[in-house]
N, C-alpha and C positions, 0 to 999 in steps of 0.2 A: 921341827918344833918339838920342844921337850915341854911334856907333862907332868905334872907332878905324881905322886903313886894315885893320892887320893884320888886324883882329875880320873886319872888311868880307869881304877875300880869302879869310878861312877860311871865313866864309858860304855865299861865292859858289864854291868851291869845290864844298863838301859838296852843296850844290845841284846841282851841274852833274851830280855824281857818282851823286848817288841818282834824276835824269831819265836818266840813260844804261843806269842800274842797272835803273830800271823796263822800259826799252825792251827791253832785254836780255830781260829775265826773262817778260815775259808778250809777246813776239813768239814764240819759239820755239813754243808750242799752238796758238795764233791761227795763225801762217803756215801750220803748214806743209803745209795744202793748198793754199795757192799756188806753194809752192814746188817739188809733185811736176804741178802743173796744167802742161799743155803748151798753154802759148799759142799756137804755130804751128800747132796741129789741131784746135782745138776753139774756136769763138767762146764768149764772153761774152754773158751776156744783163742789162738793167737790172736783171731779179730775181734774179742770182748776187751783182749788188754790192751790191742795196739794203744786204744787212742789216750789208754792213761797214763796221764803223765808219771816221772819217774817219784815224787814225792807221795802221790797218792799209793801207788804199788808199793812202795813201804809201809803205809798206814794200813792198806791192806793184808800185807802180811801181819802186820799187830793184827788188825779184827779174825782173822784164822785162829791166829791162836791163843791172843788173850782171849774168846771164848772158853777157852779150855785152863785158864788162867794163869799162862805164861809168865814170868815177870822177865822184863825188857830192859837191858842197862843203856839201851840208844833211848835218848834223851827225846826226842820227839814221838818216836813210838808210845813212851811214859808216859808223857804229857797227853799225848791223845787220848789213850785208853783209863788215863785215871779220870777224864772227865768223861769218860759212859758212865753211864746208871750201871749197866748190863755188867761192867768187868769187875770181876772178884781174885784180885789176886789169888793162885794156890801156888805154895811152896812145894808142891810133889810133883809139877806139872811135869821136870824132866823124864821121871820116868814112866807117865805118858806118853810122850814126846816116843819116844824109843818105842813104847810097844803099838803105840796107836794112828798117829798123826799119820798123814798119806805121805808117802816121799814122792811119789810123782806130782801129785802136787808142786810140794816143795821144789822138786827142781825144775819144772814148767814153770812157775814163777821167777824163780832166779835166773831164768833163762832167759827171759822175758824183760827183767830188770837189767842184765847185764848188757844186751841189744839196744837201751836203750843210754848207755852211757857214753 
């Protein structure tokens, strides 16, 4: 069956709207023990992330490091972190990033997320 463009765009609209919508609306329960979780004090263990699912471990790597004020070109992360209060974009944050941010961290999480695909 052919659509017309406009059919198309309103499609792809409502789409895009109702995955932004979802993200929105069942991130806020899910998260927000990550979000009061103080990753500078307390390590992670394999059995704190097993049981998270693989969408939350990406909004989790957004609340890491939009604390620090990363800016995020994956679309869901965006979406998350521009409805905190708490996140302030910073435009310098890469070279943060470089001199600060834990790599072990970072790749215990990626480790974690790729396990799970």
């Amino acid at each position: 069956m052919k659509f017309s463009p406009h059919v198309r765009l309103f499609i792809f609209l409502v789409t895009t709207f109702l995955v932004a919508a979802s993200v929105s609306a069942q991130s806020p329960d899910s998260m927000q023990r990550w979000q009061d979780f103080d990753f500078s004090k307390a390590a992670l263990k394999a059995g704190d992330l097993a049981p998270v699912p693989l969408e939350d471990l990406k909004l989790m790597r957004g609340i890491v490091f939009g604390r620090h004020g990363r800016i995020f070109k994956d679309a869901e992360i965006a979406t998350y972190l521009t409805a905190q209060d708490w996140y302030k974009p910073n435009h310098e944050f890469q070279a943060f990033q470089r001199a600060v941010a834990p790599a072990i961290f970072r790749r215990a999480l990626l480790v974690q997320i790729k396990g799970k695909l």
